[in-house]
ChimeraX commands (.cxc) that place a marker at each C-alpha (Angstrom):
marker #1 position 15.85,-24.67,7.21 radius 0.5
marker #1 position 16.37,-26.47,4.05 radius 0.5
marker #1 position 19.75,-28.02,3.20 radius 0.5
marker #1 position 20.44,-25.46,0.58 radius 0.5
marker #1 position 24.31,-24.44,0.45 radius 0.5
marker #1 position 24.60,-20.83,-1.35 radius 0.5
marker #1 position 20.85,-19.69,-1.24 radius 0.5
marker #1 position 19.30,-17.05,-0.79 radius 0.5
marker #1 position 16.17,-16.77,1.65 radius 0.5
marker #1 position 14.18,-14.49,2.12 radius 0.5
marker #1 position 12.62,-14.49,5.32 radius 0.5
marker #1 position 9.21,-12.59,6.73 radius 0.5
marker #1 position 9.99,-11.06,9.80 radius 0.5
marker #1 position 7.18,-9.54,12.64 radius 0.5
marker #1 position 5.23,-6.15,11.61 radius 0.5
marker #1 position 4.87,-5.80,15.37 radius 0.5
marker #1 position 4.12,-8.70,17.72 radius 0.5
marker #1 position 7.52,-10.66,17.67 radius 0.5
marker #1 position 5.43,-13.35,19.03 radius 0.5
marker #1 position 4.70,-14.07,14.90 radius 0.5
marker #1 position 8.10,-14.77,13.71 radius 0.5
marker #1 position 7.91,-18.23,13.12 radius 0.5
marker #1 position 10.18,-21.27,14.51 radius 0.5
marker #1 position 11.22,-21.63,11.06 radius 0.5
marker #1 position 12.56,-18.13,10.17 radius 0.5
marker #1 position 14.49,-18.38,13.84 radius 0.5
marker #1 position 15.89,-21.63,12.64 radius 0.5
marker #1 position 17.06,-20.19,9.14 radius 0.5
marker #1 position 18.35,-16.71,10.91 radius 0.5
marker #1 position 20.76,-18.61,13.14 radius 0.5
marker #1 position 21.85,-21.16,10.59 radius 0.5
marker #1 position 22.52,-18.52,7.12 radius 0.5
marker #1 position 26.04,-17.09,6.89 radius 0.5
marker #1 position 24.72,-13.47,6.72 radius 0.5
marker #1 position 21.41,-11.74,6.91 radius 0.5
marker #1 position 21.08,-8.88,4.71 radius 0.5
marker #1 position 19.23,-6.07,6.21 radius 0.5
marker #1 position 17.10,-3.50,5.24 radius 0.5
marker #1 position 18.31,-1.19,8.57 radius 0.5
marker #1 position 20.67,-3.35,10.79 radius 0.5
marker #1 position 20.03,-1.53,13.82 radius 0.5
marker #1 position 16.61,-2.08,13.61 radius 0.5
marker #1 position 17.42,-5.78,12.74 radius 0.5
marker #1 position 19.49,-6.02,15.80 radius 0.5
marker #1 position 16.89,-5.56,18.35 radius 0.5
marker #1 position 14.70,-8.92,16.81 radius 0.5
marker #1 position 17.80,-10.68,16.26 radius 0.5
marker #1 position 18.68,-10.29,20.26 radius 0.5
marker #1 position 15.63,-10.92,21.29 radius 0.5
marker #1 position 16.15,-14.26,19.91 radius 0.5
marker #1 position 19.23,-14.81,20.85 radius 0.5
marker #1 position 20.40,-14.19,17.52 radius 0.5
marker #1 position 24.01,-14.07,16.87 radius 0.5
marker #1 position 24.44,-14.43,13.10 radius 0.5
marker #1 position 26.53,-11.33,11.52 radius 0.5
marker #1 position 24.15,-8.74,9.73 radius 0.5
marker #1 position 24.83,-6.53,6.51 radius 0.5
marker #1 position 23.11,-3.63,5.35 radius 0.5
marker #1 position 20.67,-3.54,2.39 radius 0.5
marker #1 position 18.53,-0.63,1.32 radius 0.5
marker #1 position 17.57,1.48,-1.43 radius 0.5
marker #1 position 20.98,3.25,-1.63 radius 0.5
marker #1 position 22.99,0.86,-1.89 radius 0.5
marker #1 position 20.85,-2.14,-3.11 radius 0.5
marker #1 position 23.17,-2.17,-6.88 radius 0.5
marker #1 position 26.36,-2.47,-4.40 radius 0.5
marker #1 position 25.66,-4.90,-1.96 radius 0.5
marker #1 position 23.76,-7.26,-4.04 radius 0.5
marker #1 position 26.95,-7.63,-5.98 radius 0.5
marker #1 position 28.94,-8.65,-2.70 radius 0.5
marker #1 position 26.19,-10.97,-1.80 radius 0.5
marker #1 position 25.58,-12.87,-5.04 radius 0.5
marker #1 position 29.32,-13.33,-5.02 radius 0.5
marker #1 position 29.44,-15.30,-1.37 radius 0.5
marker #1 position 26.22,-17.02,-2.20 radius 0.5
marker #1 position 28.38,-18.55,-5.31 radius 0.5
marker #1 position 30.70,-19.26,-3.10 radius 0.5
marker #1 position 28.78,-21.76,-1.57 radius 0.5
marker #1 position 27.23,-19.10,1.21 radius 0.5
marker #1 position 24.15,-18.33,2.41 radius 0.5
marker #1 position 22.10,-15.21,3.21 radius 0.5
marker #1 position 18.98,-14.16,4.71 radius 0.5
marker #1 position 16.72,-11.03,3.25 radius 0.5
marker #1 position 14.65,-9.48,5.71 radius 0.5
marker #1 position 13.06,-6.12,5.59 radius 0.5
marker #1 position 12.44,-4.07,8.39 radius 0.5
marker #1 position 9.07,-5.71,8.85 radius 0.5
marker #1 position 6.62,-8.07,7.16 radius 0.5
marker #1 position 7.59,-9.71,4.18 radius 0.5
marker #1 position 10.67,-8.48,2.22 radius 0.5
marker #1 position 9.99,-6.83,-1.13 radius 0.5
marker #1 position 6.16,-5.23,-0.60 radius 0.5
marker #1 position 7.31,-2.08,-0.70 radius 0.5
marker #1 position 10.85,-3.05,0.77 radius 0.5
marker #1 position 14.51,-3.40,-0.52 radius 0.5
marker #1 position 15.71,-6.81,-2.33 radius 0.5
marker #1 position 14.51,-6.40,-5.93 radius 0.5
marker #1 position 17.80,-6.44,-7.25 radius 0.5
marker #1 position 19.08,-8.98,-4.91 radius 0.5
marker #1 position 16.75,-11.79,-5.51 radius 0.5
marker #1 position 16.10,-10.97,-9.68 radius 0.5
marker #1 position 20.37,-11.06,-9.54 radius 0.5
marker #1 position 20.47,-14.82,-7.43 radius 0.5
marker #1 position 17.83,-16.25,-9.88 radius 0.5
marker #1 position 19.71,-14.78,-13.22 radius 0.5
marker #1 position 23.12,-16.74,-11.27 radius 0.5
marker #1 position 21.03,-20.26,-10.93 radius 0.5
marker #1 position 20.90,-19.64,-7.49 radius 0.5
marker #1 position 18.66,-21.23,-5.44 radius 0.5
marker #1 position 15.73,-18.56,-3.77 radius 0.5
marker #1 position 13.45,-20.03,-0.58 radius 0.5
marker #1 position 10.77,-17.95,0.67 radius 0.5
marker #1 position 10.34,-18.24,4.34 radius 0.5
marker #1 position 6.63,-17.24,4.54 radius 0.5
marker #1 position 5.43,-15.04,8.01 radius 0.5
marker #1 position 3.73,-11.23,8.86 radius 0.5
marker #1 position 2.89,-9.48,5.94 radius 0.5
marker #1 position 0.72,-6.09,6.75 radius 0.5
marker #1 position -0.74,-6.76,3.55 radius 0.5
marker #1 position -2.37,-9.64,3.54 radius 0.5
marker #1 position -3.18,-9.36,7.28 radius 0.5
marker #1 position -5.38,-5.76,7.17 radius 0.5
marker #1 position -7.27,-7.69,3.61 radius 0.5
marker #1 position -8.38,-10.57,5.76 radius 0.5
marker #1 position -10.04,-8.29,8.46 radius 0.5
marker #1 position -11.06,-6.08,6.35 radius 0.5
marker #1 position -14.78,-7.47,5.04 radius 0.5
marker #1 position -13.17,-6.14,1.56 radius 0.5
marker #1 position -13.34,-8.63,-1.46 radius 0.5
marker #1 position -10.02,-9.97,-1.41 radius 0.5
marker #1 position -9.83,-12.45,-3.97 radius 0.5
marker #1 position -8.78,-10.12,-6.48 radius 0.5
marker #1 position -7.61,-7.27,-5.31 radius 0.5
marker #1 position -4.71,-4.52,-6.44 radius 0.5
marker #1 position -1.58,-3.56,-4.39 radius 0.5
marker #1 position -0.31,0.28,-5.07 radius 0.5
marker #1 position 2.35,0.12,-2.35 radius 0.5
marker #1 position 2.82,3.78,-0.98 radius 0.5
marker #1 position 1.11,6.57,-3.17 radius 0.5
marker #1 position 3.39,9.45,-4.53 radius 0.5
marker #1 position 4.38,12.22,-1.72 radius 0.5
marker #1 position 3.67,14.91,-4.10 radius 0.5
marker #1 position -0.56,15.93,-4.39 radius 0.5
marker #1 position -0.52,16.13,-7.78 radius 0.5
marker #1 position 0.96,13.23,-9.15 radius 0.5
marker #1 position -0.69,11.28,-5.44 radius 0.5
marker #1 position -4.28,12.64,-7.60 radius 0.5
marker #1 position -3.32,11.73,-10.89 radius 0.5
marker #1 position -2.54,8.34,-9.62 radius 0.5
marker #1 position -6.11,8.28,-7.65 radius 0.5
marker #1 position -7.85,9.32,-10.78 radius 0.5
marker #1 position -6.57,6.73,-13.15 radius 0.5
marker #1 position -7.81,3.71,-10.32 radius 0.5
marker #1 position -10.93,5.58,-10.01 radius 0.5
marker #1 position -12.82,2.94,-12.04 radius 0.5
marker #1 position -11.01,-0.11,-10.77 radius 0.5
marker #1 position -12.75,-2.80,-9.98 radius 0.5
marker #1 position -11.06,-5.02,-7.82 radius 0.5
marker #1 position -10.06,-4.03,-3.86 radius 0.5
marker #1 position -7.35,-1.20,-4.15 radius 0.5
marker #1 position -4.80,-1.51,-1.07 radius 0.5
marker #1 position -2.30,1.21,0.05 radius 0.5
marker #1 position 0.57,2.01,2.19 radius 0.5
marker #1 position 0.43,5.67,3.92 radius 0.5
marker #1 position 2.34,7.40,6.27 radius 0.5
marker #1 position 1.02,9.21,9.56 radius 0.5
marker #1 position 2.17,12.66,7.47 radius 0.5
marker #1 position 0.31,11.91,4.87 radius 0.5
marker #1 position -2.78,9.91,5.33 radius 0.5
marker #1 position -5.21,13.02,5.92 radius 0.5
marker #1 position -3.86,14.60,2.59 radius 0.5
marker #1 position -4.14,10.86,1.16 radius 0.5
marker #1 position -8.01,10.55,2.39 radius 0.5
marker #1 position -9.19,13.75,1.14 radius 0.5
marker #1 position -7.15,13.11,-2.94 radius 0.5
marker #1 position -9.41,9.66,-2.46 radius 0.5
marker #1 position -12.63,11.34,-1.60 radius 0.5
marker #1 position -12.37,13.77,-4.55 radius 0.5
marker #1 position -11.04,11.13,-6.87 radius 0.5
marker #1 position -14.01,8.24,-6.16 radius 0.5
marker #1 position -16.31,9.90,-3.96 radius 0.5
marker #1 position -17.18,10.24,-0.04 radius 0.5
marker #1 position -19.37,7.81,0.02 radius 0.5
marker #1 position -16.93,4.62,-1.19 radius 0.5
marker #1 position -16.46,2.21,1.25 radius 0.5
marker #1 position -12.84,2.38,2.81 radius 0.5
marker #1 position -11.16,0.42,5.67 radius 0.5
marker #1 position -7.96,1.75,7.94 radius 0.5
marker #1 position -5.69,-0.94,9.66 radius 0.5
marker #1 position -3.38,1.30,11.56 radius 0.5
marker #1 position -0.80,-0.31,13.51 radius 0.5
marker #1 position -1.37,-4.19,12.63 radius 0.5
marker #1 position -0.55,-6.64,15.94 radius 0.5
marker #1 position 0.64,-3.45,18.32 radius 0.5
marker #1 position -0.48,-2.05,21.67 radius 0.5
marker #1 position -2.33,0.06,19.23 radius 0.5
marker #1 position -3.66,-1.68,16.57 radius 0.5
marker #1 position -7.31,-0.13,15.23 radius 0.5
marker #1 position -9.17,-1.13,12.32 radius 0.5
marker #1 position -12.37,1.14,10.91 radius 0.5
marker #1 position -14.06,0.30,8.13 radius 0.5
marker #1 position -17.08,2.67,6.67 radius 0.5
marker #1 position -17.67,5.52,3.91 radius 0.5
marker #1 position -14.49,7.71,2.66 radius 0.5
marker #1 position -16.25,10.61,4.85 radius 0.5
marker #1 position -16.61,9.28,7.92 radius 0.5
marker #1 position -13.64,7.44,8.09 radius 0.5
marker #1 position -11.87,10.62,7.57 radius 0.5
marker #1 position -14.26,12.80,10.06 radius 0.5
marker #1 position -13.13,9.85,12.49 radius 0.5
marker #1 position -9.62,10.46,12.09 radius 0.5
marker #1 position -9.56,13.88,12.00 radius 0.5
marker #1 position -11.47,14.35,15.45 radius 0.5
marker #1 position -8.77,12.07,17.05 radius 0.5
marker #1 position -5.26,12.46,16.09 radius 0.5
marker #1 position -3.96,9.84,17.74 radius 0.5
marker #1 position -5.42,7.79,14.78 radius 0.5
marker #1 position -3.18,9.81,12.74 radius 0.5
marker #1 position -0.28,7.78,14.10 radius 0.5
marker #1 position 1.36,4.79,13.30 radius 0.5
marker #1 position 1.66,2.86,9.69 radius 0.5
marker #1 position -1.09,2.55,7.53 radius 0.5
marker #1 position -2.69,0.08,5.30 radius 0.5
marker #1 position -5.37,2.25,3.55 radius 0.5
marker #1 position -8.38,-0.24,1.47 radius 0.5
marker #1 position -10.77,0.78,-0.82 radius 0.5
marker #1 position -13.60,-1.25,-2.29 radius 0.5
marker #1 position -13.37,-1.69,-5.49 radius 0.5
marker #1 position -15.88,0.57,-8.41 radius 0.5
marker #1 position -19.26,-1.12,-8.70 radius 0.5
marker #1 position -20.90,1.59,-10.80 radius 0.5
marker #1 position -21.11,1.22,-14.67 radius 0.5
marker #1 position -18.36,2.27,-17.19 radius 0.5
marker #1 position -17.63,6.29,-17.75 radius 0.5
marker #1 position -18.95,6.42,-20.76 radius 0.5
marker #1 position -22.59,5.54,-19.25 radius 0.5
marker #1 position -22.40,7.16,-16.13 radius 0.5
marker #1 position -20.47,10.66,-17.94 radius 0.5
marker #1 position -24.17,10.51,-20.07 radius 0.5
marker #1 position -26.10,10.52,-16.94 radius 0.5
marker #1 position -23.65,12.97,-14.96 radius 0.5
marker #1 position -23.86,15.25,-18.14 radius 0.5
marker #1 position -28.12,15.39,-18.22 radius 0.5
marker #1 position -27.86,15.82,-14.36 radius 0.5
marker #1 position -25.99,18.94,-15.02 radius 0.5
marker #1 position -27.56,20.08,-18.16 radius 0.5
marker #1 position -30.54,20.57,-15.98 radius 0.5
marker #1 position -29.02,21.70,-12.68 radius 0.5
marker #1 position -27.11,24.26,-14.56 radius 0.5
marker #1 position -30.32,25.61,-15.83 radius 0.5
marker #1 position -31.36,26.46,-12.41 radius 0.5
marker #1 position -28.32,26.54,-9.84 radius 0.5
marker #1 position -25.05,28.21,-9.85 radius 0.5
marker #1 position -22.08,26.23,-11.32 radius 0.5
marker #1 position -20.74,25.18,-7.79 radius 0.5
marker #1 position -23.86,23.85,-6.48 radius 0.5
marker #1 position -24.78,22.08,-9.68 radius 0.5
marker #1 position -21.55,20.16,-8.87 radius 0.5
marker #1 position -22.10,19.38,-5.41 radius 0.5
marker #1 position -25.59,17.63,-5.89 radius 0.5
marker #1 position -23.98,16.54,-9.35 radius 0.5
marker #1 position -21.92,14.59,-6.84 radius 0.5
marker #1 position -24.65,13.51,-4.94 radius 0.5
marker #1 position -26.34,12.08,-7.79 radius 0.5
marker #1 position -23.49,10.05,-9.93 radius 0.5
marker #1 position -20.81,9.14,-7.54 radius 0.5
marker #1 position -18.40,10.50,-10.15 radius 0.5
marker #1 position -15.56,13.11,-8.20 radius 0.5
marker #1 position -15.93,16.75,-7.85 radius 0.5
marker #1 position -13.22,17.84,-10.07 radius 0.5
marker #1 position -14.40,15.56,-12.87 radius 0.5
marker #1 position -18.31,16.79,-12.55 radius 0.5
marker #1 position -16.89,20.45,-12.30 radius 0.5
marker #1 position -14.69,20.35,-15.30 radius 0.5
marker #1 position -17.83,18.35,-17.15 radius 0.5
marker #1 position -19.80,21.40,-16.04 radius 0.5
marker #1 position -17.53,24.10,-17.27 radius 0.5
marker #1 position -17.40,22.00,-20.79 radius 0.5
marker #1 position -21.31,22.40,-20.90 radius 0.5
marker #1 position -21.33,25.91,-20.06 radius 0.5
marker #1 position -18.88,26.57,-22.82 radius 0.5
marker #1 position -20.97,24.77,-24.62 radius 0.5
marker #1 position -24.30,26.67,-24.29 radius 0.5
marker #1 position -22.61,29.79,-24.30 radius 0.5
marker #1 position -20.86,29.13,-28.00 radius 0.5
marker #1 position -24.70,28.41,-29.36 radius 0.5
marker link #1:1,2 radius 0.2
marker link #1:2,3 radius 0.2
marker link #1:3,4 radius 0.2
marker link #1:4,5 radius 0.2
marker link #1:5,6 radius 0.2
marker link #1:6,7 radius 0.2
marker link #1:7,8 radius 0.2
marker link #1:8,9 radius 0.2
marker link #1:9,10 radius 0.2
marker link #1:10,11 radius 0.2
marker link #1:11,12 radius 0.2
marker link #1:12,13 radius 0.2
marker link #1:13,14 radius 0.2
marker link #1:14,15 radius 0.2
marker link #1:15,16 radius 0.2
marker link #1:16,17 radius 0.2
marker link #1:17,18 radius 0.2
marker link #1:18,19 radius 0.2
marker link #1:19,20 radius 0.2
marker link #1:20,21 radius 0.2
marker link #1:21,22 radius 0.2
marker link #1:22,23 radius 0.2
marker link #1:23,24 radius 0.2
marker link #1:24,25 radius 0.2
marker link #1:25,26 radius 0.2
marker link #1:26,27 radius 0.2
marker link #1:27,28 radius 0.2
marker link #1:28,29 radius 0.2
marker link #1:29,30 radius 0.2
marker link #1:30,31 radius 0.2
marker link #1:31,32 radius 0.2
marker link #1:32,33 radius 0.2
marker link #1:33,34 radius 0.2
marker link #1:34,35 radius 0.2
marker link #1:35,36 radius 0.2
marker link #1:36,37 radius 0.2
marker link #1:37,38 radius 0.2
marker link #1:38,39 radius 0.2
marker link #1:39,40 radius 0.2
marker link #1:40,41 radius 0.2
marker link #1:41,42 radius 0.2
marker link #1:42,43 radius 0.2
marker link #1:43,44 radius 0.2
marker link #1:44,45 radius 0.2
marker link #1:45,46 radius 0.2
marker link #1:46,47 radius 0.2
marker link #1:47,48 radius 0.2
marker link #1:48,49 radius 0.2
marker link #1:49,50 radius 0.2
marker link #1:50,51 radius 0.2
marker link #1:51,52 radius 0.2
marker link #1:52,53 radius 0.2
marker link #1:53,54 radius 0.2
marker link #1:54,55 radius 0.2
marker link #1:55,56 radius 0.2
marker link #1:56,57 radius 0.2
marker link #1:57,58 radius 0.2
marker link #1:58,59 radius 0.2
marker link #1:59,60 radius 0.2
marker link #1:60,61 radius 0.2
marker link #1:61,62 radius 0.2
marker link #1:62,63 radius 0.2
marker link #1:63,64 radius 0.2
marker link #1:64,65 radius 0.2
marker link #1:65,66 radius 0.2
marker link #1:66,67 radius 0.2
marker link #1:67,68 radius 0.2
marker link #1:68,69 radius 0.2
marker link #1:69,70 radius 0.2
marker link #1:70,71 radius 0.2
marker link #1:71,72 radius 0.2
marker link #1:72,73 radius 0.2
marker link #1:73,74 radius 0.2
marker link #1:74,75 radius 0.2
marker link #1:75,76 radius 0.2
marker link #1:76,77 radius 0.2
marker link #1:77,78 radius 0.2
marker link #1:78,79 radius 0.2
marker link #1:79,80 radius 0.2
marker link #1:80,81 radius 0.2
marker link #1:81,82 radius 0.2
marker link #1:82,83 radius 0.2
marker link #1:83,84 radius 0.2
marker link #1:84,85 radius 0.2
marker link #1:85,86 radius 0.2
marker link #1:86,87 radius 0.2
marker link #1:87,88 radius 0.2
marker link #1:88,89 radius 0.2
marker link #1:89,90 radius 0.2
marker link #1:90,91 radius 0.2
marker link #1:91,92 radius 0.2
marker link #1:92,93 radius 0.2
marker link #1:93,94 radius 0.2
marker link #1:94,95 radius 0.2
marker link #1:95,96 radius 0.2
marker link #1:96,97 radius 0.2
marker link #1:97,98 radius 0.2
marker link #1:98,99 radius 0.2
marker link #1:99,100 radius 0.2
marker link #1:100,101 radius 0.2
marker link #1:101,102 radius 0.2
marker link #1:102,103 radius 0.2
marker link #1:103,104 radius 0.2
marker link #1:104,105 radius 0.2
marker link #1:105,106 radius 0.2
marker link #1:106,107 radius 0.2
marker link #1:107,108 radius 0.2
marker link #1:108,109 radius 0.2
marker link #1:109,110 radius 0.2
marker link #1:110,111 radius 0.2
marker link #1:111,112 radius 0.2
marker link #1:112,113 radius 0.2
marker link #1:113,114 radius 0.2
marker link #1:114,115 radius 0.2
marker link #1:115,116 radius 0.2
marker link #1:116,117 radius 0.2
marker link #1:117,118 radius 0.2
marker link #1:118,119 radius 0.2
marker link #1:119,120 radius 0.2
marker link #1:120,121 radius 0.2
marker link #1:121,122 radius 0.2
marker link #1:122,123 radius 0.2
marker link #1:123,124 radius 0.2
marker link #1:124,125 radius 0.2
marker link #1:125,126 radius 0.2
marker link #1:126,127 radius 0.2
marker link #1:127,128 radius 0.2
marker link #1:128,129 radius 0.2
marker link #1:129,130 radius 0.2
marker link #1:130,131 radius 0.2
marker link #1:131,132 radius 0.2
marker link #1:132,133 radius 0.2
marker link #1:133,134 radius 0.2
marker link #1:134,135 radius 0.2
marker link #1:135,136 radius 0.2
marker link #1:136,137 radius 0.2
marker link #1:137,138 radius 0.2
marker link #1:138,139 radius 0.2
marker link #1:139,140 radius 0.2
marker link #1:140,141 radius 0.2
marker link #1:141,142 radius 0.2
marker link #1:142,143 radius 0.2
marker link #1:143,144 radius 0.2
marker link #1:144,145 radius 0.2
marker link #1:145,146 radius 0.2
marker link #1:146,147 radius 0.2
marker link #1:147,148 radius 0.2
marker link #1:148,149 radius 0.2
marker link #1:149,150 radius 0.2
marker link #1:150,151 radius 0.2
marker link #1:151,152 radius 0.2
marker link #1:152,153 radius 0.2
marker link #1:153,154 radius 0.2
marker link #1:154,155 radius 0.2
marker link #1:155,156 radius 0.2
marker link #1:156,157 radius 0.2
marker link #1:157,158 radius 0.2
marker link #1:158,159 radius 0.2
marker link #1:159,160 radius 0.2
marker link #1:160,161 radius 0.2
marker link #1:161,162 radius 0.2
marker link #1:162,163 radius 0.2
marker link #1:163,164 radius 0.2
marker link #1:164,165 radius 0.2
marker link #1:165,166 radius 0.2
marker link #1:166,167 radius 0.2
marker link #1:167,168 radius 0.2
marker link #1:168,169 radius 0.2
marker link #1:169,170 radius 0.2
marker link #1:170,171 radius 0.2
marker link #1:171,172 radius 0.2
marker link #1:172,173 radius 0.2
marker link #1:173,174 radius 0.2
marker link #1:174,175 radius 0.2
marker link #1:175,176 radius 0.2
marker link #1:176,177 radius 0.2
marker link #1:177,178 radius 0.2
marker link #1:178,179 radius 0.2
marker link #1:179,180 radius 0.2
marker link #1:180,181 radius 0.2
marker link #1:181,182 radius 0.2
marker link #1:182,183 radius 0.2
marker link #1:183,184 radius 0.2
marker link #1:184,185 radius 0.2
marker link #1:185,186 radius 0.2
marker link #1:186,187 radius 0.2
marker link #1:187,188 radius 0.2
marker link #1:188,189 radius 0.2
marker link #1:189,190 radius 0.2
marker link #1:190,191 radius 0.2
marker link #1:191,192 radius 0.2
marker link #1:192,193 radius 0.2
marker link #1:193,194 radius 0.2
marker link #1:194,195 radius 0.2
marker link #1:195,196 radius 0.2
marker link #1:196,197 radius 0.2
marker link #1:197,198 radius 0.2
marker link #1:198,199 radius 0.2
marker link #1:199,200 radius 0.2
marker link #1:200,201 radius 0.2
marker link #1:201,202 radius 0.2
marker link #1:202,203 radius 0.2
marker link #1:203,204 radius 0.2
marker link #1:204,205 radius 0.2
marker link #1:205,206 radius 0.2
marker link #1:206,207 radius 0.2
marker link #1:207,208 radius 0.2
marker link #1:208,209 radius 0.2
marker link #1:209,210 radius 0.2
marker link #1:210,211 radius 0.2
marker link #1:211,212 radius 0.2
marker link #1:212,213 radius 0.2
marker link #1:213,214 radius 0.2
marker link #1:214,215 radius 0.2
marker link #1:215,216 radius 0.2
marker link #1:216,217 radius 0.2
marker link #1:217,218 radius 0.2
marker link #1:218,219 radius 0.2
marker link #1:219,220 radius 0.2
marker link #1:220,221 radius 0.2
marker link #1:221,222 radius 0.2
marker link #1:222,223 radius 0.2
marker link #1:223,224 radius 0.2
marker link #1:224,225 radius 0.2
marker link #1:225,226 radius 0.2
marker link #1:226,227 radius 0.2
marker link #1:227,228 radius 0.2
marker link #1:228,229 radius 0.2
marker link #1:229,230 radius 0.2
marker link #1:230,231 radius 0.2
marker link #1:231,232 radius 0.2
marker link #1:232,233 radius 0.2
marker link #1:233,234 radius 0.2
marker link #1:234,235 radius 0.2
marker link #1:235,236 radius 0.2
marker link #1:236,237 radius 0.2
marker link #1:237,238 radius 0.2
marker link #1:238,239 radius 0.2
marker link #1:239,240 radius 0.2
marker link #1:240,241 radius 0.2
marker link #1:241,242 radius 0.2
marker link #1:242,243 radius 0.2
marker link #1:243,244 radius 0.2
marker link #1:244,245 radius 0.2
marker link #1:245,246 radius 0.2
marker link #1:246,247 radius 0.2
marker link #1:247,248 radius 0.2
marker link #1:248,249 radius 0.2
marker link #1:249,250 radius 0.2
marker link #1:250,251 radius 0.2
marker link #1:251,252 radius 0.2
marker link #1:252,253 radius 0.2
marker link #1:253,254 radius 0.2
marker link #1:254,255 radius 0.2
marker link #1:255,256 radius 0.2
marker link #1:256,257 radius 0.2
marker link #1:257,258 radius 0.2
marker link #1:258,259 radius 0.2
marker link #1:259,260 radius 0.2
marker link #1:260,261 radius 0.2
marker link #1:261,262 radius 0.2
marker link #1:262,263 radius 0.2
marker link #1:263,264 radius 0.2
marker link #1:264,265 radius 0.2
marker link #1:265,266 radius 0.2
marker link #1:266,267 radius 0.2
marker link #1:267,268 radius 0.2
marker link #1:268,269 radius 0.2
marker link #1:269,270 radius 0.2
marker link #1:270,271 radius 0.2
marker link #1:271,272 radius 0.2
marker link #1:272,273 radius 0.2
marker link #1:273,274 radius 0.2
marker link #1:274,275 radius 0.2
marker link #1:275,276 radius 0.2
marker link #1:276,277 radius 0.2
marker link #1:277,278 radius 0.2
marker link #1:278,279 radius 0.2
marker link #1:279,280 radius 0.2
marker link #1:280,281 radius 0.2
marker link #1:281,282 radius 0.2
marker link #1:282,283 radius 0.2
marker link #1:283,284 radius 0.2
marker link #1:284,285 radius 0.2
marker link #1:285,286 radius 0.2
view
């Protein structure tokens, strides 16, 4: 532990093995005044493991405003407290915003104490690029604004990474197939350094297939991957997608002129179907 007197660390803590917190974190757990946790229960269990004995306070979305407060006035004090989420590395998608923003505004000192992070773990077995990537932390619960979201990264470039939840991953899957297409390379690390870790890795289709033939794949925590868009801007592939249906319209119903639409441009369903109900309009104002 460094010989800081009122800091603030914020310490990575195991996503599953507890074999990965390092001797460093156990070293600044024991030695910090208080540890700020996300759930102190949950907390509790590591911190015995260890032997552990250092007095714990909770920290979590509800009362982040409140606590932080306390905190920042011990740690200028002379104090010193340890952040640790429930798992991985604090603040991906974890309470402590406030907390560490509020002990850098007071000149007080911040130390990362580096471990498991779930992130950066399921990107280096994942055979995505992951030298620029995007982090989206956990999409919204509701469908509509989870698509909206989907739709405006359709054309991202970089490696897109997600959190999910075992409720809603299949509902997750299927808003990502519509919103890039079913043939877009995806990768699921379910369970990172458990009994039951899996990682699978193929097209948005047959991923999902996969895990809807087994639901024990449905289980667990989820980081969801998506390789980033390698086809050419919308306004060049809308052209082609728009000729493709001029002529498919001429022959086939709307419906299937959207599915081999599809099949042909990459672009999602519900963007080639409302591009098809445009040209209908179209021909049918002439």
């Amino acid at each position: 532990m460094s010989n800081h007197n009122g800091a603030l660390y914020v310490v990575a803590t195991p996503i599953g093995n507890l074999g990965d917190l390092s001797p460093r974190a156990v070293a600044t757990l024991r030695a910090v005044n208080v540890i700020a946790a996300e759930d102190t229960r949950h907390s509790g269990t590591l911190l015995q493991h260890f032997g552990i004995v250092t007095p714990c306070t909770a920290l979590h979305e509800h009362n982040e405003r409140r606590a932080s407060a306390k905190l920042i006035q011990r740690m200028a004090q002379g104090e010193s407290v340890a952040l640790v989420s429930d798992a991985g590395t604090p603040l991906l998608s974890d309470p402590g915003y406030h907390l560490v923003a509020a002990a850098h505004e007071q000149g007080i000192p911040v130390v990362p104490i580096p471990g498991p992070s779930s992130l950066v773990s399921a990107l280096s077995a994942s055979g995505l690029q992951a030298d620029s990537f995007v982090f989206e932390g956990f999409l919204p619960a509701k469908q509509a604004a989870r698509r909206a979201r989907l739709d405006a990264l359709r054309e991202e470039s970089r490696t897109l990474v997600f959190f999910e939840t075992p409720h809603r991953i299949l509902g997750a899957l299927r808003d990502l197939r519509e919103a890039v297409g079913e043939e877009r390379v995806i990768v699921i690390a379910r369970e990172l350094t458990k009994v039951f870790e899996t990682i699978r890795r193929g097209g948005i289709r047959d991923v999902l297939a996969w895990m809807v033939a087994d639901p024990n794949q449905q289980r667990g925590e989820f980081v969801v991957m998506v390789q980033g868009c390698q086809r050419a801007p919308t306004a060049v592939v809308d052209d082609e997608a728009r000729r493709a249906l001029t002529v498919l319209l001429a022959e086939l119903p709307l419906k299937q002129a959207v599915a081999l639409a599809v099949k042909l441009t990459g672009r999602s369903r519900n963007h080639l179907y409302d591009l098809a109900v445009e040209l209908q309009g179209s021909a049918s104002a002439e």
